[in-house]
C-alpha positions in Angstrom: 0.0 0.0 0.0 1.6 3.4 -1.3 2.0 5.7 1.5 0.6 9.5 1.4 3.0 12.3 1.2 2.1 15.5 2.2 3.1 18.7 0.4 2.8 21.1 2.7 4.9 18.9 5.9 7.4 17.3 3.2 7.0 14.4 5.0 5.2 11.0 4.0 2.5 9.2 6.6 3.0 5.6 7.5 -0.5 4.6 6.8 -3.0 5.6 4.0 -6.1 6.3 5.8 -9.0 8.5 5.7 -8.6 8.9 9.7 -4.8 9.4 9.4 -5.4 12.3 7.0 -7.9 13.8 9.0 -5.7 13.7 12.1 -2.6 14.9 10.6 -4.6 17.6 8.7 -6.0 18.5 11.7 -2.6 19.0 13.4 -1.3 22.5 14.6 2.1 21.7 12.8 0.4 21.3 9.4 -1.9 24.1 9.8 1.3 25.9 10.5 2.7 24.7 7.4 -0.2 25.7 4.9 -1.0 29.2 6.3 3.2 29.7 5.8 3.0 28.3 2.1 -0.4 30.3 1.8 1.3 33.6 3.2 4.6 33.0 1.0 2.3 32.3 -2.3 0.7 35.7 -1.3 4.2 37.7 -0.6 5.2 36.4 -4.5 1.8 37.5 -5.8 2.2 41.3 -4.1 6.0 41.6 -4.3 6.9 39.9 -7.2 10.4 38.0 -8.3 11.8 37.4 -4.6 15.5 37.9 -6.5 14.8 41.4 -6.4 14.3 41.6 -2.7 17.0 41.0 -0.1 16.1 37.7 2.2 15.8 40.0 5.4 13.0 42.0 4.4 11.3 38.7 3.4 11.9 37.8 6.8 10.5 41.0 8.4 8.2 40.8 5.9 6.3 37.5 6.2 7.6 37.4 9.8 9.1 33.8 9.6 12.5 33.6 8.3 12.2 31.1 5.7 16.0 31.0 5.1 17.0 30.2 8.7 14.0 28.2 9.5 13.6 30.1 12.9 10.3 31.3 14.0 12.0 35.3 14.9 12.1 38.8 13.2 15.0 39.0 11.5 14.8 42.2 10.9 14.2 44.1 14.6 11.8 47.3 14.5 
């Protein structure tokens, strides 16, 4: 039985089940995960080519550096 990946985690579950789904969909780390991907997707739609823009204001930005992975302002105001 193939296992179910999830795009948003980048990380595959060990059982492909409706009630595995819903639990891990339900999870505050994947709900983390899809309003960061939702809020990056909107920062590219606004802002444009993200080449243009230096990382730290995407940090401040966004307020998640997505370079570092930490969960602080990177840019302190």
């Amino acid at each position: 039985m193939p296992k179910y990946y999830c795009d948003y985690c980048d990380t595959f579950l060990t059982h492909d089940s409706p009630s595995v789904r819903k639990t891990h969909n339900g999870g505050r780390k994947h709900k983390e995960n899809v309003r960061m991907f939702y809020q990056v997707c909107f920062f590219y739609y606004i802002y444009g080519n993200l080449s243009l823009i230096t990382p730290f204001l995407v940090c401040y930005i966004i307020y998640f550096c997505i370079f570092s992975g930490s969960n602080y302002r990177a840019v302190p105001f």
